[in-house]
N, CA, C and O atoms as a MOPAC input file, in Angstrom:
PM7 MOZYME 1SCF
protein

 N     30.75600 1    -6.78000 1    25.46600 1
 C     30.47900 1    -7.67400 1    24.35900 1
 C     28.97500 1    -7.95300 1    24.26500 1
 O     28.42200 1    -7.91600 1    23.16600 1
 N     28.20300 1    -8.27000 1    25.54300 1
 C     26.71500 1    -8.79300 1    25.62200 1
 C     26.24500 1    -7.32300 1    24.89600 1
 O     25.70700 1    -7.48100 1    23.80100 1
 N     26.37500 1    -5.94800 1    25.35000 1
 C     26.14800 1    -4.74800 1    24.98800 1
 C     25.77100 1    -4.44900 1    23.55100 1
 O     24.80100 1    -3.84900 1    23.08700 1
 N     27.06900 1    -5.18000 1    22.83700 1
 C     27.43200 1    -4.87800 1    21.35800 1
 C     25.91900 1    -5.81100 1    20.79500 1
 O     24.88400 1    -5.33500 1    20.32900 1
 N     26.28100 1    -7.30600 1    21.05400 1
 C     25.25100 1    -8.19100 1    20.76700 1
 C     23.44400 1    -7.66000 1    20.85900 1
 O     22.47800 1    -7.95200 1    20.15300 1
 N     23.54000 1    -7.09600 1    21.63000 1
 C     22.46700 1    -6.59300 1    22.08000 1
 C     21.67700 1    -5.36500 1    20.93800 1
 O     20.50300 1    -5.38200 1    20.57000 1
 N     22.74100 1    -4.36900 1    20.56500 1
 C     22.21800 1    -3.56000 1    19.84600 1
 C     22.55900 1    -4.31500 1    18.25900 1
 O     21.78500 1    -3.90200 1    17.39600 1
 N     23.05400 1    -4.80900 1    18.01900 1
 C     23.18600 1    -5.77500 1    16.84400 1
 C     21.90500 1    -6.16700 1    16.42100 1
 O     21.40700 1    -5.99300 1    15.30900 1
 N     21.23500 1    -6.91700 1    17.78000 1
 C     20.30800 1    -7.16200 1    17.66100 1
 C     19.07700 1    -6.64800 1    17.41100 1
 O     18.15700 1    -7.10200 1    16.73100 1
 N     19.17300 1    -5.58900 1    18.07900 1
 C     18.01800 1    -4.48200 1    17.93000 1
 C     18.18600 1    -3.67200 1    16.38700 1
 O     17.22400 1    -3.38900 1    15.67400 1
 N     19.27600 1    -3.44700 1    16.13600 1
 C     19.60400 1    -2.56900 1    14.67300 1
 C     18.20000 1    -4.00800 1    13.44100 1
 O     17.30800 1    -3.81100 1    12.61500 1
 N     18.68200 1    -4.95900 1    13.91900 1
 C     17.99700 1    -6.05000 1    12.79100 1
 C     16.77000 1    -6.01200 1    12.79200 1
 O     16.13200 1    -5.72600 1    11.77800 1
 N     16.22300 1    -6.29400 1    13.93700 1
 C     14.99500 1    -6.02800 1    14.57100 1
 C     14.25700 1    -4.95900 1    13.68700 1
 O     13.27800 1    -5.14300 1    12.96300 1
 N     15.17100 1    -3.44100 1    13.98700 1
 C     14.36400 1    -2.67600 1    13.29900 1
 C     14.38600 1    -2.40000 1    11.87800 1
 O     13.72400 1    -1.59300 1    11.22600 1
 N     15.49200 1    -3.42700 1    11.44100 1
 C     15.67300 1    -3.39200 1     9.68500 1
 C     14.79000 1    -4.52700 1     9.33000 1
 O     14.13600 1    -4.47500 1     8.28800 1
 N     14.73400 1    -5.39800 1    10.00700 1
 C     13.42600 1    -6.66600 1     9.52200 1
 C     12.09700 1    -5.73500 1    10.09200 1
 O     11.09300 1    -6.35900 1     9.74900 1
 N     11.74100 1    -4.63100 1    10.74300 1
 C     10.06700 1    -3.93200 1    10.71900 1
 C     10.28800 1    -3.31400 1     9.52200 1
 O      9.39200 1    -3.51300 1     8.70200 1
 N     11.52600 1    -2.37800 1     9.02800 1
 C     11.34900 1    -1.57700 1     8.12200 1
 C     11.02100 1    -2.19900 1     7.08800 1
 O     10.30600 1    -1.61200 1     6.27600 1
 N     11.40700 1    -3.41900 1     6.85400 1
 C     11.36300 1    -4.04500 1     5.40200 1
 C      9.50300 1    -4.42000 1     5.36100 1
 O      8.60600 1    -4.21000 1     4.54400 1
 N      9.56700 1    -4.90500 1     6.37600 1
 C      8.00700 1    -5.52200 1     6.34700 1
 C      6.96200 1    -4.47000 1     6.24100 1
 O      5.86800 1    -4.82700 1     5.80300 1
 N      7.18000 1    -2.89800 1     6.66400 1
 C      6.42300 1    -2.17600 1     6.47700 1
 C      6.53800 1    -1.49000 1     4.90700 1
 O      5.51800 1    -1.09500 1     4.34400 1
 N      7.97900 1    -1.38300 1     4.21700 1
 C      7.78300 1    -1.13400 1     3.27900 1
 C      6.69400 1    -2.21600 1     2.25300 1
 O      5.91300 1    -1.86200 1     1.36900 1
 N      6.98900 1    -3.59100 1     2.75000 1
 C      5.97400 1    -4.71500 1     2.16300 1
 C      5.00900 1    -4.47200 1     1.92200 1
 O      4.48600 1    -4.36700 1     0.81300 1
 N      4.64100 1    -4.35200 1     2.81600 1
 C      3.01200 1    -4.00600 1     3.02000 1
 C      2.78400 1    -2.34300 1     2.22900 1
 O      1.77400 1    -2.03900 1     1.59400 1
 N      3.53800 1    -1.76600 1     2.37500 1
 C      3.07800 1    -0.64000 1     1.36700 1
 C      3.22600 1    -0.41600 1    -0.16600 1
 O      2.80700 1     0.56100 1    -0.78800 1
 N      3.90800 1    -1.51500 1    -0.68000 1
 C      4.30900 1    -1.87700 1    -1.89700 1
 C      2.83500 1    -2.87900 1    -2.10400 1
 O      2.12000 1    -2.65500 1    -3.08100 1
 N      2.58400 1    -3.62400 1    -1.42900 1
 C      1.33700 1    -4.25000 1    -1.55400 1
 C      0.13800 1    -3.40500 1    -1.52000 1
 O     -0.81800 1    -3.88900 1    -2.12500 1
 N     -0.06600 1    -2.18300 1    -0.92500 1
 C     -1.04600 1    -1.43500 1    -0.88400 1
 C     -1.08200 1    -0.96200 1    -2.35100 1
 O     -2.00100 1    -1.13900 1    -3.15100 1
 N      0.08700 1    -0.33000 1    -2.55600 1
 C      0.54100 1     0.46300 1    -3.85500 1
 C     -0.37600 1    -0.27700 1    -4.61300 1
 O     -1.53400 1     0.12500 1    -4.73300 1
 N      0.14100 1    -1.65600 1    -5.30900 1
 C     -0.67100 1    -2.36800 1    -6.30900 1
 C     -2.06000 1    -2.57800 1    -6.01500 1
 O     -2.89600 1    -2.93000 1    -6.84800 1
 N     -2.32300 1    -2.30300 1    -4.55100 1
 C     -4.23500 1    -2.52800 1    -4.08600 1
 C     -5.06300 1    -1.08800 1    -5.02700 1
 O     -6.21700 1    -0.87600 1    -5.39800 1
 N     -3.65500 1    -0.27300 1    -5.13400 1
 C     -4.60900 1     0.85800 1    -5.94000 1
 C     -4.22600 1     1.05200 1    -7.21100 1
 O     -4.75000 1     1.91600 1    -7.91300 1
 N     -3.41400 1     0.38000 1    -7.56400 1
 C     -3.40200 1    -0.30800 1    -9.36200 1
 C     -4.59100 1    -0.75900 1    -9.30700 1
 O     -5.37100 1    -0.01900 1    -9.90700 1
 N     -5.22800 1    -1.95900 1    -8.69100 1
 C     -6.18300 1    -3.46700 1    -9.09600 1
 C     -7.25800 1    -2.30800 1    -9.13700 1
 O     -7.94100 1    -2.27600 1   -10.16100 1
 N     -7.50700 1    -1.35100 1    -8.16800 1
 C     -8.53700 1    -0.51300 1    -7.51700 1
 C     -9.04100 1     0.27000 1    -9.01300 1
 O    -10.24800 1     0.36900 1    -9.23000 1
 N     -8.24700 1     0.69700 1    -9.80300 1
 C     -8.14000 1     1.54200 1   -10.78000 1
 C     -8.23900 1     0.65400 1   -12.06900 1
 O     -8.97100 1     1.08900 1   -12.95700 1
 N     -7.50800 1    -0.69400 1   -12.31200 1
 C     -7.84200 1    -1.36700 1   -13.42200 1
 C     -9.41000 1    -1.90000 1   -13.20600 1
 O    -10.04500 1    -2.26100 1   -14.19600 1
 N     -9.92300 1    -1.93100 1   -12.06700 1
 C    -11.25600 1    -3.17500 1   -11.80500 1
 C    -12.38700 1    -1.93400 1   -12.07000 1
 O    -13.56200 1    -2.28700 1   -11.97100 1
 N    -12.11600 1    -0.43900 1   -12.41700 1
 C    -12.96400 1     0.79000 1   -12.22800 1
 C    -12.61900 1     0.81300 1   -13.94200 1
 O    -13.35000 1     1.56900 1   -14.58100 1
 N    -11.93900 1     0.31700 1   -14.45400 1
 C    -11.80000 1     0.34300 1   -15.98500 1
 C    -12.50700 1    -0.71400 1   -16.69100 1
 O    -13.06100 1    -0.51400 1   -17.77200 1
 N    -12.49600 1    -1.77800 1   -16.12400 1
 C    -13.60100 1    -2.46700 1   -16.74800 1
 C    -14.95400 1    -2.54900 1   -16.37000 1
 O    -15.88400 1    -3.16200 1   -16.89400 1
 N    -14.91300 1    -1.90700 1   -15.48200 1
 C    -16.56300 1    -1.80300 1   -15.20700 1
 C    -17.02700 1    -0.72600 1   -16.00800 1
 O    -18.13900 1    -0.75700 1   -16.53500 1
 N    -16.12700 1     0.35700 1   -16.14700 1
 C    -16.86400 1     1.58300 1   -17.17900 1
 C    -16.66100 1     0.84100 1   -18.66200 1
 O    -17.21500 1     1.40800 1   -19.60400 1
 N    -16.25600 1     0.17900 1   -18.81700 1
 C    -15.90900 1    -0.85300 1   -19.98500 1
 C    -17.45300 1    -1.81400 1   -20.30000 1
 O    -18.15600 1    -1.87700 1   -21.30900 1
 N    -17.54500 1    -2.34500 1   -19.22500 1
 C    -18.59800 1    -3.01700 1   -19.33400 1
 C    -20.20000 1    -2.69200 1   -18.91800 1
 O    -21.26500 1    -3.25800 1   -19.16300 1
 N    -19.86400 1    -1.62700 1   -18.25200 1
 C    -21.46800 1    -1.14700 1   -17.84500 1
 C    -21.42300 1     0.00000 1   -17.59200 1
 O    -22.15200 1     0.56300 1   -16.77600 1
 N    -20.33000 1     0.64900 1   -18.43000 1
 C    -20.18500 1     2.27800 1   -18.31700 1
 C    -20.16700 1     3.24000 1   -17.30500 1
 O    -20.67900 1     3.00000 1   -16.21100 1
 N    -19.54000 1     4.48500 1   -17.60300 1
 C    -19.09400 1     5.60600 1   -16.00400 1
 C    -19.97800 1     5.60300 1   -15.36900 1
 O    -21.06200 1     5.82800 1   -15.90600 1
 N    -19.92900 1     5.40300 1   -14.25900 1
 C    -20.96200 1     5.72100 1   -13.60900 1
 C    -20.67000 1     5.10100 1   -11.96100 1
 O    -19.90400 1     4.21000 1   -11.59200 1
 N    -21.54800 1     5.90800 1   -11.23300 1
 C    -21.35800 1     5.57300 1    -9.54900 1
 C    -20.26100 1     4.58400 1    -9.03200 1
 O    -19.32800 1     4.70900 1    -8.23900 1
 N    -20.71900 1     3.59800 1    -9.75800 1
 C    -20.01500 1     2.39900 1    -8.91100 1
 C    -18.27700 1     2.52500 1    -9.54800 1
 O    -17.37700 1     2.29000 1    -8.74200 1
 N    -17.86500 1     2.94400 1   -11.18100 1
 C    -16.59300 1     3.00300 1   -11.30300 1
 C    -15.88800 1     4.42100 1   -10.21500 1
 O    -14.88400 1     4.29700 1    -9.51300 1
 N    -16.53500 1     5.39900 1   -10.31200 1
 C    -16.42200 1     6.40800 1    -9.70200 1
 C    -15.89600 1     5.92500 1    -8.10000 1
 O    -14.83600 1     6.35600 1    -7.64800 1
 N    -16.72200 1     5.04100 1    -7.37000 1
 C    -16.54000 1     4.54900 1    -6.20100 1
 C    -15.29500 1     4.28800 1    -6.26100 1
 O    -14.46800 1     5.03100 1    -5.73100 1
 N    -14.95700 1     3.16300 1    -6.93300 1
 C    -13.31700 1     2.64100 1    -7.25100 1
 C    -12.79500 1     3.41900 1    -7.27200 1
 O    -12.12900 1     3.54000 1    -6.24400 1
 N    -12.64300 1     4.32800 1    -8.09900 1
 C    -11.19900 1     4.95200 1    -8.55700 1
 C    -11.59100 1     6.36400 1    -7.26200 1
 O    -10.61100 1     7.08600 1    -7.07700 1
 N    -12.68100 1     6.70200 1    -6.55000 1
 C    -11.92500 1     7.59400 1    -5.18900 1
 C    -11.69500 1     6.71900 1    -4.27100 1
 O    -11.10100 1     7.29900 1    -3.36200 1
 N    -11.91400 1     5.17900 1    -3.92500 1
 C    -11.19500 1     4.28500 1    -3.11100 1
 C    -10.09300 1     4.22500 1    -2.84000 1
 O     -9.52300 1     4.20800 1    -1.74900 1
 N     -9.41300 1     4.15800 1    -4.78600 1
 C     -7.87900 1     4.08400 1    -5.19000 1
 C     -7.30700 1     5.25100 1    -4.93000 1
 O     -6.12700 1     5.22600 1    -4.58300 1
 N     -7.89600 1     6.33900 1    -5.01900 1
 C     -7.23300 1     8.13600 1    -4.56300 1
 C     -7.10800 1     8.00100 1    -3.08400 1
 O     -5.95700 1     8.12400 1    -2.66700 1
 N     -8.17200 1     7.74400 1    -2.06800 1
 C     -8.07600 1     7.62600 1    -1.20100 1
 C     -7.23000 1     6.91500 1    -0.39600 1
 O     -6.95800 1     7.40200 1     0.70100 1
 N     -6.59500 1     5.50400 1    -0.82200 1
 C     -5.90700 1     4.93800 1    -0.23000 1
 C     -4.37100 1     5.02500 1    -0.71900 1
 O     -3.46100 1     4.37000 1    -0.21100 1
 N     -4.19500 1     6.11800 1    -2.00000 1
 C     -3.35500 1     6.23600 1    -2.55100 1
 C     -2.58300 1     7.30400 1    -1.27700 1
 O     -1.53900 1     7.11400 1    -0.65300 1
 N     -3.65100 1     8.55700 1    -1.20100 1
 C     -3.44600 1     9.40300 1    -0.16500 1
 C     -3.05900 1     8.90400 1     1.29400 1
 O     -2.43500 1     9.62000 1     2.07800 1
 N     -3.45200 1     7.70800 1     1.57100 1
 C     -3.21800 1     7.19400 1     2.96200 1
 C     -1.41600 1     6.35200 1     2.76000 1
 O     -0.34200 1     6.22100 1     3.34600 1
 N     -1.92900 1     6.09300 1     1.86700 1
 C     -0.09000 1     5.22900 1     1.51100 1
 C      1.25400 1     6.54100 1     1.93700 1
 O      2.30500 1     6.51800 1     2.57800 1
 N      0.63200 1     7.37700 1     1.31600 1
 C      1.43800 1     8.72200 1     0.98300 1
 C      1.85700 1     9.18500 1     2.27900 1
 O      3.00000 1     9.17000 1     2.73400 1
 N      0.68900 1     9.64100 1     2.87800 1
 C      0.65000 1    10.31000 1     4.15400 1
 C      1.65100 1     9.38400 1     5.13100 1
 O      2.26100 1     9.99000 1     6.01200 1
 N      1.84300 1     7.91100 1     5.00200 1
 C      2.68600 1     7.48100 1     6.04400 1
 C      3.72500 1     7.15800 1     5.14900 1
 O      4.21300 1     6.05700 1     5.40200 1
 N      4.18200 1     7.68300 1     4.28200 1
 C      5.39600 1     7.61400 1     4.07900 1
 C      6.01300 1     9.06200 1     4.80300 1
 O      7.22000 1     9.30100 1     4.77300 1

C-alpha cells in the first residue's frame, strides 16, 4: 500500500514539473510575440534598421531555443 502511495506520488510530482515547464514555455512563446511586435514599432517609428533587426533575430533565436527543447 505505502508502495502504491509512493509512486502516486511521484507520477504527480512529475505531472506538476511537466505542467510548469510547459508554463514557462508558453511564456517564452509570447516573449517572442512581444520580441517581434516591439521590432514593429520601432521600424514604425524610427525605421529598419540595426536595432529592429536586433529584435526580431532575438525573437528567431529564442524561438529556435523554445523549439530545440521541445
Amino acid at each position: 500500500m505505502l508502495i502504491v502511495y509512493h509512486v502516486l506520488m511521484v507520477k504527480q510530482m512529475q505531472g506538476e514539473i511537466n505542467m510548469s515547464i510547459d508554463y514557462q514555455l508558453d511564456i517564452l512563446e509570447e516573449v517572442v510575440i512581444k520580441l517581434h511586435d516591439l521590432a514593429r514599432i520601432v521600424e514604425r517609428e524610427l525605421g529598419v534598421g540595426a536595432l529592429s533587426q536586433d529584435l526580431r533575430n532575438s525573437a528567431d533565436r529564442l524561438s529556435e531555443v523554445i523549439h530545440e527543447t521541445l
